[in-house]
C-alpha positions in Angstrom: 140.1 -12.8 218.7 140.7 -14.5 221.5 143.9 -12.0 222.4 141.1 -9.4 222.3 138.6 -11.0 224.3 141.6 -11.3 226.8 142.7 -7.7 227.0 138.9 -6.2 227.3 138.2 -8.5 230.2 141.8 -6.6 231.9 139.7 -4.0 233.2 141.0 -3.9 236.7 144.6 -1.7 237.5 147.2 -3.9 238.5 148.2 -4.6 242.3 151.3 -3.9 243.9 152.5 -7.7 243.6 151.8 -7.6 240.5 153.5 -4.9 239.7 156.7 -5.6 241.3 156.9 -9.3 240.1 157.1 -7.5 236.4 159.6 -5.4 237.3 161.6 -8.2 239.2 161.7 -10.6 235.6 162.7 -6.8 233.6 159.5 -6.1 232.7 159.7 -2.1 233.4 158.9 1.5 231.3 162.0 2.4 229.8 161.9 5.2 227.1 164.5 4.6 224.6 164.3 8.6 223.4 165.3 9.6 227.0 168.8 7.6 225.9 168.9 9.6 222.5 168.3 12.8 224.6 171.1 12.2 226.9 173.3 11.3 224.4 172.4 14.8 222.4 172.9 16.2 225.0 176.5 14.9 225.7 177.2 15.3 222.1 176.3 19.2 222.7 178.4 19.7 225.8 181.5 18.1 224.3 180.9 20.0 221.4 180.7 23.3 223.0 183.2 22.9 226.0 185.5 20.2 224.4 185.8 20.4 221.1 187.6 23.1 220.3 190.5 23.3 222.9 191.3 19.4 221.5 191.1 20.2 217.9 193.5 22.7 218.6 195.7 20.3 220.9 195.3 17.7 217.7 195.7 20.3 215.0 199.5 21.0 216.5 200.1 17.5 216.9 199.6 16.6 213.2 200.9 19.9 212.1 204.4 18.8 214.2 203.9 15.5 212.2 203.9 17.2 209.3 206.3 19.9 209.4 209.0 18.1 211.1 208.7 14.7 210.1 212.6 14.0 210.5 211.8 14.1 214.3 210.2 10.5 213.7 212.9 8.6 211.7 211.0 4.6 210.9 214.2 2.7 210.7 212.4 -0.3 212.2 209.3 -1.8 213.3 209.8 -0.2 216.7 210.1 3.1 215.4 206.6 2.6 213.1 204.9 1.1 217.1 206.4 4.2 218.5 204.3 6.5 215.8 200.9 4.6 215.9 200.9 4.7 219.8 201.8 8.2 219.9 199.2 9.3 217.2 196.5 6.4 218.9 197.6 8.3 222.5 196.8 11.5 220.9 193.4 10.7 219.4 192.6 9.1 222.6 192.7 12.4 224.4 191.1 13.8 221.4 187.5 11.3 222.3 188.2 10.5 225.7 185.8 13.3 227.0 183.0 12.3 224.8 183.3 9.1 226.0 183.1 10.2 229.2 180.1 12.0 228.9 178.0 9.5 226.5 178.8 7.1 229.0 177.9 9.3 232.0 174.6 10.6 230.1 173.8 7.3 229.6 174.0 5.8 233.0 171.7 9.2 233.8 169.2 8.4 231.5 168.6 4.8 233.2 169.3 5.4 236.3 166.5 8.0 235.9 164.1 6.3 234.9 164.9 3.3 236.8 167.8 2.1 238.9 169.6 -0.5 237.3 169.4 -4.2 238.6 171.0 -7.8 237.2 167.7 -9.8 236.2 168.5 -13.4 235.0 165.2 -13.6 233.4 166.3 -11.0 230.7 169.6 -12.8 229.4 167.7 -16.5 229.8 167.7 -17.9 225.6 164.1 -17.9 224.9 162.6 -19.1 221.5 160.2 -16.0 221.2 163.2 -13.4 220.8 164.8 -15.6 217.6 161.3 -16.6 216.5 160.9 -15.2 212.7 156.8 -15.4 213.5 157.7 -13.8 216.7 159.4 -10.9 215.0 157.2 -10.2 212.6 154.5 -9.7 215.1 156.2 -7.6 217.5 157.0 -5.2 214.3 153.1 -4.9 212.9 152.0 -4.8 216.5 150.5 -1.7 218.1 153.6 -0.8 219.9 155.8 -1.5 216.3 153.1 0.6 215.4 153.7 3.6 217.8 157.8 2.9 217.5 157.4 3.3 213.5 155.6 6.7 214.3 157.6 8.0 216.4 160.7 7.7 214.0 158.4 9.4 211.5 157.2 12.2 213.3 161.1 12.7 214.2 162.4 12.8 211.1 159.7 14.9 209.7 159.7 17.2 212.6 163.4 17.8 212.7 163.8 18.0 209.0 160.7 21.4 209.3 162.3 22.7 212.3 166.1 22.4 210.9 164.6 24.1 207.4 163.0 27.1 209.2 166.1 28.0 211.5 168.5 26.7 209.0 167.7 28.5 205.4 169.1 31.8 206.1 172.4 30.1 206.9 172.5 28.6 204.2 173.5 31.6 202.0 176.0 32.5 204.3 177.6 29.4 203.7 178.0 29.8 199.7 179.2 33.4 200.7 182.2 31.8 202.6 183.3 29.8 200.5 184.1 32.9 198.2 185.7 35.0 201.2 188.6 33.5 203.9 189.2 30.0 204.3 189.8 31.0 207.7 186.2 32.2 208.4 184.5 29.1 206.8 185.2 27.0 209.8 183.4 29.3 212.6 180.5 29.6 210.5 180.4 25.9 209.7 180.8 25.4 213.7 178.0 28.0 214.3 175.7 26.3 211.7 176.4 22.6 213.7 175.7 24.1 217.0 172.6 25.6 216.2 171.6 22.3 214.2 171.8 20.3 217.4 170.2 22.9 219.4 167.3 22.3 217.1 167.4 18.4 217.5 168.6 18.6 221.5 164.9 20.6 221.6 163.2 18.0 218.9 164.6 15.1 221.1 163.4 16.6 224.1 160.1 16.9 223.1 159.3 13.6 222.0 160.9 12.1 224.9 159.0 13.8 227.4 156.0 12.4 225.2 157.5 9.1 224.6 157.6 8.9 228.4 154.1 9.6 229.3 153.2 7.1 226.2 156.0 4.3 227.9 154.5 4.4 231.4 150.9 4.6 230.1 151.4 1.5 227.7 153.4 -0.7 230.4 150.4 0.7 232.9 147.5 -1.0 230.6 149.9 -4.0 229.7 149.7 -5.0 233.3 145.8 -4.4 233.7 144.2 -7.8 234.9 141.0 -9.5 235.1 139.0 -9.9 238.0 139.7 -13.3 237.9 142.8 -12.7 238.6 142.8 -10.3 241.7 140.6 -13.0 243.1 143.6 -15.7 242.4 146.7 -13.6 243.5 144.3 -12.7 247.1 144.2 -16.4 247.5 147.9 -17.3 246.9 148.9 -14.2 248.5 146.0 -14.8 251.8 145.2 -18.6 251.5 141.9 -20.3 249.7 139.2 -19.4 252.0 137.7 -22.6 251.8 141.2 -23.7 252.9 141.7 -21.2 255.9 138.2 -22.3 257.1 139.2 -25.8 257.5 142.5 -24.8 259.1 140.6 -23.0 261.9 137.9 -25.8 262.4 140.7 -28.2 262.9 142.7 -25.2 265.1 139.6 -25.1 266.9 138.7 -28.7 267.3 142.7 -29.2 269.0 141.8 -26.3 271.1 138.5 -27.7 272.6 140.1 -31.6 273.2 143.1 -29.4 274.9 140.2 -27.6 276.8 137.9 -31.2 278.0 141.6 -32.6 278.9 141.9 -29.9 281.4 138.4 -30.6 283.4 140.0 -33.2 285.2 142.5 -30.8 286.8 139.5 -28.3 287.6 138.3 -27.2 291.5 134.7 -26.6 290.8 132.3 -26.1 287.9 129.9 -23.7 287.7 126.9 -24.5 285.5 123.4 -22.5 284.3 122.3 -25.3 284.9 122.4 -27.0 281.5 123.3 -24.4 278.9 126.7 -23.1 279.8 129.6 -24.6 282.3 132.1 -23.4 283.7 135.8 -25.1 285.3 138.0 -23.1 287.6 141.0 -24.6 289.1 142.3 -22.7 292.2 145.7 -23.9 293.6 147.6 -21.3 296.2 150.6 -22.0 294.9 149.9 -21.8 291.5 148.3 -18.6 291.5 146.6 -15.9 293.6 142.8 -15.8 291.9 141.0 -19.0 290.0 141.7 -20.2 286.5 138.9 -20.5 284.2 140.5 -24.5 282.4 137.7 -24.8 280.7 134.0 -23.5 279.5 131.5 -24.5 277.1 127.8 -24.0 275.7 125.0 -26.6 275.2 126.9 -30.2 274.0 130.2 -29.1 275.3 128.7 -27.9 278.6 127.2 -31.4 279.2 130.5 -33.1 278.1 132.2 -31.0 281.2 129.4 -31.9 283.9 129.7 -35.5 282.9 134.1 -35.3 283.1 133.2 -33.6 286.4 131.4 -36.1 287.6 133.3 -39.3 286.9 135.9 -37.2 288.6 134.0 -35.9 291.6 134.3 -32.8 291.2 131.7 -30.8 292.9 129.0 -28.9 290.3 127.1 -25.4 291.8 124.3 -24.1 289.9 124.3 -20.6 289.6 122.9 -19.2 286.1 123.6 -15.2 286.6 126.9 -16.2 287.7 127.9 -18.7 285.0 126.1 -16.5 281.9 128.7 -13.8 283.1 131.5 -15.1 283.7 131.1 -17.3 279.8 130.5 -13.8 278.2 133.8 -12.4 280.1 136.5 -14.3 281.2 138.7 -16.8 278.3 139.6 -20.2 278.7 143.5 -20.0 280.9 142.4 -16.7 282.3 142.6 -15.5 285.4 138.8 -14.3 286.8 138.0 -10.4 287.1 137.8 -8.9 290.4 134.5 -9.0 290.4 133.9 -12.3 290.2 136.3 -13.1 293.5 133.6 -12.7 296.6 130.9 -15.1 294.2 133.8 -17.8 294.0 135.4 -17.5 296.8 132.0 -18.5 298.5 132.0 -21.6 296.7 135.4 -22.1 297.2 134.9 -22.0 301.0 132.0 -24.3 300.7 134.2 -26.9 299.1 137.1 -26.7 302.0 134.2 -27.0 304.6 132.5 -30.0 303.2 136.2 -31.0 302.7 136.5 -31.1 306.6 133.5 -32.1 307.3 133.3 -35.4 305.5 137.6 -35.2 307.4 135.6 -35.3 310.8 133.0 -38.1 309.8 135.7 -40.3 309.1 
């Protein structure tokens, strides 16, 4: 019940990530009647292009065998190794094409479906795969289900179809068997290749369905909850709650960074007691002023009262001090437009400079 529950609550398609971390432990759609296909198929085009040229090539060699037999004199043991690896070489030749091409159909029909990788995960021992219990449900499951149906429908189907196109050739074989022996064997081989024709087009058929029915069932297996979307966005992007705290703390480094730097300032520019403002202006560091440091309400205090332990000199100008908080970034450089405003203060603070120079 609680399997059920499970799979109605996986309403939500699966995400890329999940997705590819199935297919990275071998969890992919793979047909298995694509592979029967392909190797019909095979089967066909040895039996059509192959076939007869070697049953002819092996039909002289055992007729040589058998009509000149003193040519291969077994007076030892290395005259009977000499025989089997000359009839072993010849039957060799006789399979070596269909080899070829099951094992060439068969790295098609993979490869087609999907490229092939090595995944540990699918030769690790697990219990589940030897389980008896285990077994037994994966063969009464729905997929056991669908497997067992498929074979039926196959059987069934290709038993019809090879009746319908079959049952006329049927009395043509009784008639040969009356007539030549010679003629027997083109009809039998005209009988097999339109008997795989009929299952080459059965075992097309039900792969292209099997397909659609693969995909779609590995597509719903991977279906997840909403629950967890929600848990893979926080490994994949960080617990909110989490991320908050890291940018309160980045925050709280950055402002102790920014009340360190009012020391080094040249003049602070205040509203008078909502924002504040620090520029530094050194020549030889660089050709406009710095904004060091700026803050609102608490931290705007905390700045006039740095400046002052520090004498450095405070100028009230609100329109001034509203724009340049709303414009200009802590270790930038001030806008154009803000030059002539501060570079009035500026003067003021060299002329008081050598003025109080004078006095003394």
């Amino acid at each position: 019940m609680s399997d059920d529950q499970d799979k109605d609550s996986k309403t939500e398609d699966p995400t890329g990530k999940k997705i590819q971390d199935a297919m990275d432990k071998g969890n992919i759609a793979i047909s298995s009647e694509v592979a029967i296909f392909a190797s019909t198929l095979a089967f066909y085009i040895y039996l059509i292009f192959f076939l007869p040229q070697n049953t002819a090539h092996l039909a002289e060699v055992l007729k040589d065998l058998v009509e000149r037999p003193e040519q291969w004199r077994i007076d030892s043991s290395a005259d009977l190794v000499s025989l089997c690896a000359y009839v072993l070489l010849q039957s060799a030749y006789f399979m070596l094409p269909a080899a070829v091409l099951f094992m060439g159909f068969g790295l098609l029909a993979s490869a087609g479906q999907h490229m092939p990788s090595f995944i540990l995960e699918r030769i690790r021992p697990q219990w589940n795969r030897i389980s008896p219990m285990s077994g037994f449900k994966r063969l009464f499951s729905m997929q056991g289900m669908v497997h067992f149906g498929k074979s039926l429908i196959k059987i069934v189907a290709a038993g019809i179809i090879m009746y319908l196109s079959l049952r006329n050739e049927y009395f043509k074989l009784l008639d040969s068997i009356f007539s030549d022996p010679q003629t027997l064997f083109p009809i039998l081989a005209r009988i097999i290749k339109k008997m795989i024709i009929v299952v080459l087009a059965c075992t097309f058929l039900v792969a292209a369905l099997d397909i659609a029915w693969t995909r779609f069932h590995w597509f719903t297996e991977l279906r997840m909850t909403k629950q967890e979307i929600k848990d893979e966005m926080k490994q994949s992007q960080g617990d909110p709650f989490v991320k908050a705290r890291q940018r309160s703390i980045a925050r709280d480094r950055a402002r102790r960074r920014m009340i360190n730097s009012v020391p080094r300032a040249t003049l602070i520019i205040t509203n008078p007691t909502h924002y504040a403002i620090a520029l530094r202006y050194v020549a030889q560091e660089s050709e406009a002023p710095v904004v060091v440091a700026k803050g609102q309400d608490l931290i705007a205090m905390r700045i006039r009262e740095i400046a002052q332990e520090h004498g450095i000199p405070i100028f009230e100008d609100p329109p001034l001090a509203r724009s340049m908080f709303a414009q200009v970034s802590v270790d930038s450089v001030i806008p154009s437009v803000f030059y002539k405003a501060v570079a009035e203060l500026i003067h003021r603070i060299y002329a008081g400079r050598r003025q109080n120079k004078r006095m003394r």
